[in-house]
C-alpha positions as CSV (number, residue, x, y, z in Angstrom):
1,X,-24.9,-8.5,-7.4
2,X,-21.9,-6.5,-5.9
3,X,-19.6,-4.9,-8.7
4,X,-16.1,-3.6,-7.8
5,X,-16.0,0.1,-9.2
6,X,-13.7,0.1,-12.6
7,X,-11.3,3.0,-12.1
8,X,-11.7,5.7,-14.7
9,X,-8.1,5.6,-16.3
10,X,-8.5,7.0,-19.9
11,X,-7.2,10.4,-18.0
12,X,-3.7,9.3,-16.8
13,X,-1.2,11.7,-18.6
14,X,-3.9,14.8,-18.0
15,X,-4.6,13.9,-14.3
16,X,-0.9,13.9,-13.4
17,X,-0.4,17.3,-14.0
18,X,-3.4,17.8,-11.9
19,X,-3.5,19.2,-8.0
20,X,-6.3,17.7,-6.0
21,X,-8.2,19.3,-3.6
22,X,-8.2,18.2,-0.2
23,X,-10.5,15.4,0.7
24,X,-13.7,16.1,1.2
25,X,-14.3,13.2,3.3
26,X,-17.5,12.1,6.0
27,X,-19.4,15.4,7.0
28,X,-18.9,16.2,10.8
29,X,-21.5,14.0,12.0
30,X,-20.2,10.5,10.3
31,X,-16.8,11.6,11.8
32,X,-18.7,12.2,15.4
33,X,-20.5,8.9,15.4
34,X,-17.5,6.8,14.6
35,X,-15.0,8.3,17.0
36,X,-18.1,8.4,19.3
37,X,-18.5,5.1,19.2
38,X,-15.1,3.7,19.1
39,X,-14.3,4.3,22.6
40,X,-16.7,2.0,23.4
41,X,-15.1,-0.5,21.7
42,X,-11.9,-0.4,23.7
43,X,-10.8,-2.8,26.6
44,X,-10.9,-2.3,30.6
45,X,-7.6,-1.1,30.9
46,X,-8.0,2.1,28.6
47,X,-11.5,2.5,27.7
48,X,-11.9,5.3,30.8
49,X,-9.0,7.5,30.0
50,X,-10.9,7.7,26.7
51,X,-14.3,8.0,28.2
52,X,-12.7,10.9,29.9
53,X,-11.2,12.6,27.0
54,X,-14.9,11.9,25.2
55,X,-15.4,15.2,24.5
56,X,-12.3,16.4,23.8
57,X,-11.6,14.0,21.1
58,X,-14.9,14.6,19.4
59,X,-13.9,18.4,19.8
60,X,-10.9,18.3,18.1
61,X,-11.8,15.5,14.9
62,X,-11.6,18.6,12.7
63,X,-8.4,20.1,13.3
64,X,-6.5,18.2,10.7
65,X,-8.9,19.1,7.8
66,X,-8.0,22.5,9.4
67,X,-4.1,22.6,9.1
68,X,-4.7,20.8,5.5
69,X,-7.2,23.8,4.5
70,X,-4.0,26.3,5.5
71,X,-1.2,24.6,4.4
72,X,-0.1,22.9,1.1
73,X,2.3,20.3,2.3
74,X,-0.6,18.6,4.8
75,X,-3.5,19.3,1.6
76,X,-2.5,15.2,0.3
77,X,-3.1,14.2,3.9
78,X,-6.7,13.0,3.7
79,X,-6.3,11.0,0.3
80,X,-5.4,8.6,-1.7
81,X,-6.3,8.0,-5.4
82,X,-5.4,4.7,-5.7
83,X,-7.3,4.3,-9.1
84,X,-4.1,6.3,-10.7
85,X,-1.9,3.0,-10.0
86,X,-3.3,0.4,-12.6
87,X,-5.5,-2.0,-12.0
88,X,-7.3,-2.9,-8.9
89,X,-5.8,-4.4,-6.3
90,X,-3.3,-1.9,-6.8
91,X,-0.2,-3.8,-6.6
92,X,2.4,-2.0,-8.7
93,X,1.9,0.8,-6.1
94,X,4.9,0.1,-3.2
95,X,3.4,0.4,0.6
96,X,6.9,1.5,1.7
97,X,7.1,5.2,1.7
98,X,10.2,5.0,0.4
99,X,10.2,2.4,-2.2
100,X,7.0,4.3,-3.8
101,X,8.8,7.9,-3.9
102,X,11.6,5.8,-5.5
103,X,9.4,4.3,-8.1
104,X,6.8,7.2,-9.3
105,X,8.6,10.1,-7.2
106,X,7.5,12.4,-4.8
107,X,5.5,15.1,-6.1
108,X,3.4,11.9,-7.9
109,X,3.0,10.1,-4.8
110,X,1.9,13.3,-2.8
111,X,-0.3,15.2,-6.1
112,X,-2.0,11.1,-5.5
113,X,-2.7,11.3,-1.9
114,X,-0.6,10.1,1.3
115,X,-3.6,8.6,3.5
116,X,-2.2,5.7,4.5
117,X,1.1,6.5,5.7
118,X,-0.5,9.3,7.3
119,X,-2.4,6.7,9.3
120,X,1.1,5.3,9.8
121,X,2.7,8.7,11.0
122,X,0.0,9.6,13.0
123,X,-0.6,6.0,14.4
124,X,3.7,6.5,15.6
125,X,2.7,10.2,17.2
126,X,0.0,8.5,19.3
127,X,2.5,5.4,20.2
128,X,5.4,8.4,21.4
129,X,3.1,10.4,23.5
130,X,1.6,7.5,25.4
131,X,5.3,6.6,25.9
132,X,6.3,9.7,27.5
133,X,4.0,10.3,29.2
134,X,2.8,13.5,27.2
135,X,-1.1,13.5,27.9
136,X,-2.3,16.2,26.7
137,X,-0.3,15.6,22.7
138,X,-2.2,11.9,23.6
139,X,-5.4,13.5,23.4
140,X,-4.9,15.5,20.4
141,X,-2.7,12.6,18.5
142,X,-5.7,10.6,19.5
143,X,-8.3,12.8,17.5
144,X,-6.0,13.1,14.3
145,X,-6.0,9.5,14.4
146,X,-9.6,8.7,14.4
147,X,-9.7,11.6,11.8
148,X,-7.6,9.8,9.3
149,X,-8.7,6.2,9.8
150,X,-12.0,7.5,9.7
151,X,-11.2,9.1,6.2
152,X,-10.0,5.6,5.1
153,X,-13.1,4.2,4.9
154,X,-15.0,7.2,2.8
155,X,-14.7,5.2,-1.0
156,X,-14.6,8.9,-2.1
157,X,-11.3,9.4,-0.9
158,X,-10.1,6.8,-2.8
159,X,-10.3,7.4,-6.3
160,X,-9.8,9.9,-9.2
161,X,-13.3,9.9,-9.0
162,X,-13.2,11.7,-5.7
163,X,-16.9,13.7,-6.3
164,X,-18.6,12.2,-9.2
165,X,-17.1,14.2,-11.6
166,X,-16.0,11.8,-14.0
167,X,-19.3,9.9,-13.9
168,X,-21.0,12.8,-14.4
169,X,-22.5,12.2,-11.1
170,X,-20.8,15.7,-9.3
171,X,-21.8,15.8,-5.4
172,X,-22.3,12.2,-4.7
173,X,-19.6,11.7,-2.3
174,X,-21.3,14.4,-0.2
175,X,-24.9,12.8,-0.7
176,X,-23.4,9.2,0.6
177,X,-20.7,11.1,3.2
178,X,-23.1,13.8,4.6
179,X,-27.0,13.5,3.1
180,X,-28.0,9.9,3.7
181,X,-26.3,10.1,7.7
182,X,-28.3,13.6,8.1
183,X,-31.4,11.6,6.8
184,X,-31.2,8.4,8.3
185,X,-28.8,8.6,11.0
186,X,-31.2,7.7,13.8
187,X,-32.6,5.0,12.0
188,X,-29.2,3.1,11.7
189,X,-27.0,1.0,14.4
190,X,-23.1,1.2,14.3
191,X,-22.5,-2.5,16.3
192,X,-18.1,-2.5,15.9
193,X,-16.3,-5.4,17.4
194,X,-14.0,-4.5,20.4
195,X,-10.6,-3.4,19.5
196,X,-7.8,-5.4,18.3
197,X,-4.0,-5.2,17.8
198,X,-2.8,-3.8,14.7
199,X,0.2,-5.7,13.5
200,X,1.5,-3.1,11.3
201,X,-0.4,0.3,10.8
202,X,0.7,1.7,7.3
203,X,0.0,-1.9,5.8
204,X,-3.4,-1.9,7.4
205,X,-4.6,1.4,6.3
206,X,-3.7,0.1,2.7
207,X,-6.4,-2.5,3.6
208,X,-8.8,-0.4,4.7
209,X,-8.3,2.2,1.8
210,X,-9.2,-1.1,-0.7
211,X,-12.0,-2.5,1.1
212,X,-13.6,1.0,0.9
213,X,-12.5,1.2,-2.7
214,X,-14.7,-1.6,-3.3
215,X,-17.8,-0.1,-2.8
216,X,-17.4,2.7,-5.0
217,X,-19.4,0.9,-8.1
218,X,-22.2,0.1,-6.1
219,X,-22.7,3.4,-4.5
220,X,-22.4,5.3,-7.6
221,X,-25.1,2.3,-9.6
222,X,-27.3,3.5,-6.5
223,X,-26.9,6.9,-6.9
224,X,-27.6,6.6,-10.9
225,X,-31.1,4.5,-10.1
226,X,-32.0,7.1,-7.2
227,X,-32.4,10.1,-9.3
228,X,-34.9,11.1,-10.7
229,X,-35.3,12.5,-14.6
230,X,-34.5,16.1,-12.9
231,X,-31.9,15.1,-10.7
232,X,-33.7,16.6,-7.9
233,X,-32.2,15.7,-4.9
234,X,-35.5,15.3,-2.5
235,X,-36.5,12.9,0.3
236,X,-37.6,11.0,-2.1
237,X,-34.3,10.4,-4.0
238,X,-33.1,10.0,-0.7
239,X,-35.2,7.3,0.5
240,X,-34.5,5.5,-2.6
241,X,-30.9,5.8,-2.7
242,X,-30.8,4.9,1.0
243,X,-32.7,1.5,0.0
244,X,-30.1,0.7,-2.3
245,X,-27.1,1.8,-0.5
246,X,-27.6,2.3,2.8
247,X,-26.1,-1.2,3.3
248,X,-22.8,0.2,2.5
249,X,-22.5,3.0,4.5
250,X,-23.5,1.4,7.6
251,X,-20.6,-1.5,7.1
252,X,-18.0,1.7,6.5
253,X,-19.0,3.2,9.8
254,X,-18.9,0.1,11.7
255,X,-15.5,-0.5,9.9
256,X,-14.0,2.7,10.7
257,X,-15.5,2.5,14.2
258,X,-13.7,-0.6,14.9
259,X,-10.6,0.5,13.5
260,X,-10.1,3.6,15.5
261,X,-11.0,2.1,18.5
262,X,-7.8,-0.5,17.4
263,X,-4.9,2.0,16.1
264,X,-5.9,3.7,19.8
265,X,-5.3,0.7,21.2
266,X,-2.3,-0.5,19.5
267,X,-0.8,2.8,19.5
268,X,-0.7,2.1,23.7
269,X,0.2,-1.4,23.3
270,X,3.5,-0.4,21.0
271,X,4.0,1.9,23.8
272,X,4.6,-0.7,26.8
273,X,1.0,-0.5,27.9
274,X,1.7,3.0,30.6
275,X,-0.9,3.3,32.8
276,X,-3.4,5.7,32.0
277,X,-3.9,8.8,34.2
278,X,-8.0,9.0,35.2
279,X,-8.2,12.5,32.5
């Protein structure tokens, strides 16, 4: 039976003094697949611009986690730790910007994360290059993008329980993120649906952020009935822990696939739809 993840929230007073550490996130190759594989998902009218820029995209997925490495204020970028906001769904926690700083403040909202209006600030940067015609910002805008959608859908960066560490169950994210794609990565099939408008990006990321908070029980149950009385990490655990949750990372791929394929494309349809150059 699927089981929602209960949000550890004995900790509330001591995690608020806390500073997180910038998301850890899908390992380069989840991150390649996905944005890989989202071009493909785009329509006629677009989809070769992209296929041109292919490479460049993929090249440049990991700059973001690069500027958050180097500077404090972009750190909260590639989170959110929704669990810190009461009860799932998560509804005392505004999806303004604005009307959240105004309730909890702004150090609070950014110690928590800011994922989702990133996606929403990045989603606008994407809209304003295609607009003016600035190709070469397009192209990079266009890899942030995927970067942070792409983050969306990791469960891990979604909760105070961003590694395992207060299930006692430290380095899961990167066995689910990272070990079970290096495993079984060629054994999988990523099928997204094409691309589809996005009515409004900042609410839609909130989405996303939930649906991947979902899963975070089951993947941790799987991880707990995977190891072994040693807690060696082997094939073997592995293989069993791919058995149980393999299910769920191969929807969170094909999610995020989809999903960056459609913040690219809306991002050109809030532009006026400008004809693409051919690279």
């Amino acid at each position: 039976m699927l089981r929602r993840y209960a949000p550890a929230l004995a900790f509330p007073v001591v995690l608020s003094l806390l500073t997180f550490p910038a998301a850890i996130g899908w390992g380069d190759n989840a991150e390649h697949l996905i944005a890989n594989k989202a071009v493909d998902t785009l329509p006629d009218e677009i989809r070769p611009w992209f296929e041109a820029n292919r490479q460049f995209i993929l090249a440049h997925l990991s700059d973001s986690e690069a500027a958050e490495a180097k500077s404090p204020a972009a750190r909260h970028n590639g989170y959110i730790r929704l669990d810190h906001y009461g009860p799932f769904p998560y509804s005392a926690l505004p999806r303004s910007y604005k009307a959240a700083v105004d309730k909890y403040g702004k150090h609070t909202i950014e110690n928590f994360g800011l994922l989702p209006w990133q996606i929403g600030v990045s989603s606008k940067a994407l809209t304003d290059a295609f607009h003016d015609h600035l190709w070469g910002e397009a192209k990079l805008q266009a890899a942030v993008l995927a970067h942070y959608v792409a983050e969306a859908h990791d469960p891990f960066n979604t909760t105070l329980n961003f590694d395992g560490h207060l299930s006692d169950q430290e380095g899961v994210n990167d066995r689910f993120a990272t070990g079970l794609i290096e495993h079984y990565q060629l054994f999988f099939f990523v099928h997204a649906n094409d691309a589809t408008f996005i009515h409004d990006p900042t609410d839609h990321a909130f989405e996303m952020a939930l649906s991947a908070h979902s899963w975070l029980e089951n993947i941790l149950l799987s991880d707990l009935r995977a190891r072994s009385p040693n807690n060696d990490y082997t094939s073997e655990y592995y293989d069993r822990f791919y058995a149980q949750a393999g299910a769920f990372l191969i929807r969170q791929l094909t999610d995020a696939t989809t999903n960056v394929g459609s913040y690219w494309l809306t991002a050109w349809i809030n532009a006026g739809r400008p004809p693409l150059p051919p690279q």
